[in-house]
N, C-alpha and C positions, 0 to 999 in steps of 0.2 A: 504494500500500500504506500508506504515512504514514497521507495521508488517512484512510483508513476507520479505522484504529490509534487515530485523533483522534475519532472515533464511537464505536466498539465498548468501547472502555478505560472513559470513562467511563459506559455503560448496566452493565456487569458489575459494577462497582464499585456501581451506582444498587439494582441485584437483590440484591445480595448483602448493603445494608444494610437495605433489605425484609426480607429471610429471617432476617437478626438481629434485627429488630424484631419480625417474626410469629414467630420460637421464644420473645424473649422475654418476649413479652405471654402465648400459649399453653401455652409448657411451659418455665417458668423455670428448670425444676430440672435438667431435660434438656440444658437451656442451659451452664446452670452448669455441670453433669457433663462436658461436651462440651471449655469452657475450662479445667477444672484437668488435663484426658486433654492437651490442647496443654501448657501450661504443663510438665506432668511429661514428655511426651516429650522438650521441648527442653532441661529439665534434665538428663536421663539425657543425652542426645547430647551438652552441655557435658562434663558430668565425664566419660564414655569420653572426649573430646577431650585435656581438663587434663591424663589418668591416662597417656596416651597422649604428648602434647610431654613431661610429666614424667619420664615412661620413655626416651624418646628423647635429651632433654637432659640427665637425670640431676639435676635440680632438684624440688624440691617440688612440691603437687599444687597448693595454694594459694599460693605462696613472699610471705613480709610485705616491705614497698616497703624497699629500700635506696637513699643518696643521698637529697639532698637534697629536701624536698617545692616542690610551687609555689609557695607562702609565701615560702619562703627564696631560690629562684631569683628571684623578684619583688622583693624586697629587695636581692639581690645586686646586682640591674641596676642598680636606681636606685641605690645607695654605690660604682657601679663608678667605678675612675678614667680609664674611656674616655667622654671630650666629644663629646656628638653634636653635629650639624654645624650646628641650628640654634641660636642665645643665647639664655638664662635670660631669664627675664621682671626680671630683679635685679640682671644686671648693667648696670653703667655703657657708654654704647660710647666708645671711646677713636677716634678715627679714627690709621688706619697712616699714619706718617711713614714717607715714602724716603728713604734716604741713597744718593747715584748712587754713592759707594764702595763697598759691599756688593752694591750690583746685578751691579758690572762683578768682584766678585770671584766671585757665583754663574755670572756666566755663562763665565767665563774657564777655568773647570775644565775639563779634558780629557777627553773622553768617552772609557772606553776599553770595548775591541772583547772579549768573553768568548770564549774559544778553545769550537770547537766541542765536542772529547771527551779525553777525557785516556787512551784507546785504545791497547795496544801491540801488533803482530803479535807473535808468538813463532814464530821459523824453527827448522824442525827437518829432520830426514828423513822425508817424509811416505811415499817409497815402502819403508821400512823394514818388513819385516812380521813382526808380534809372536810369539814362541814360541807354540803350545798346545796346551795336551795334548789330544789326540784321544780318545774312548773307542769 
């Protein structure tokens, strides 16, 4: 099935820009008339759409951008004060000295174990049965 899909696809596509080309060499106007009847159907079906999530969500039909634009988010990145992971073309490299003091203090710390839930049963009388009023 692929296969043929691999044939067929592109010959419709082959036809269908023939039959563009022959309305619009023969009848331009026809043409034209044909693409503004697309164009406006799929306008109408947008705005019933807009008119429609509008309604639904109680917002606007066109609502104007709030928050910050892409300008500004593209700015923010680069003035942010999170260091990506690879160095500036600027800075100096320093190579890391080890002090074996600091090592044996990092690793000396105690790992400790996070209790699983912090969880309480609450005992009651379960086979207790509750007043109610019947109608």
């Amino acid at each position: 099935m692929r296969s043929a899909m691999k044939y067929i696809i592109p010959v419709v596509v082959f036809f269908a820009f023939i039959g563009l080309g022959y309305e619009l060499i023969f009848n331009p106007l026809g043409f034209l008339t044909r693409i503004l009847m697309i164009v406006g159907f799929v306008a109408v079906i947008f705005l019933i759409y807009r008119w429609y999530m509008a309604r639904k969500y109680g917002t606007s039909l066109f609502p104007s951008q709030t928050g910050p634009s892409r300008a500004q988010l593209q700015k923010a990145k680069r003035t942010s004060t999170k260091h990506s992971s690879s160095p500036s073309p600027t800075a100096v490299f320093k190579p890391k000295r080890s002090n074996p003091a600091n090592e044996k203090k990092k690793n000396t710390r105690p790992k400790t174990r996070r209790e699983g839930h912090n969880l309480t049963v609450i005992e009651g009388k379960k086979s207790k049965k509750k007043k109610r009023a019947f109608f």
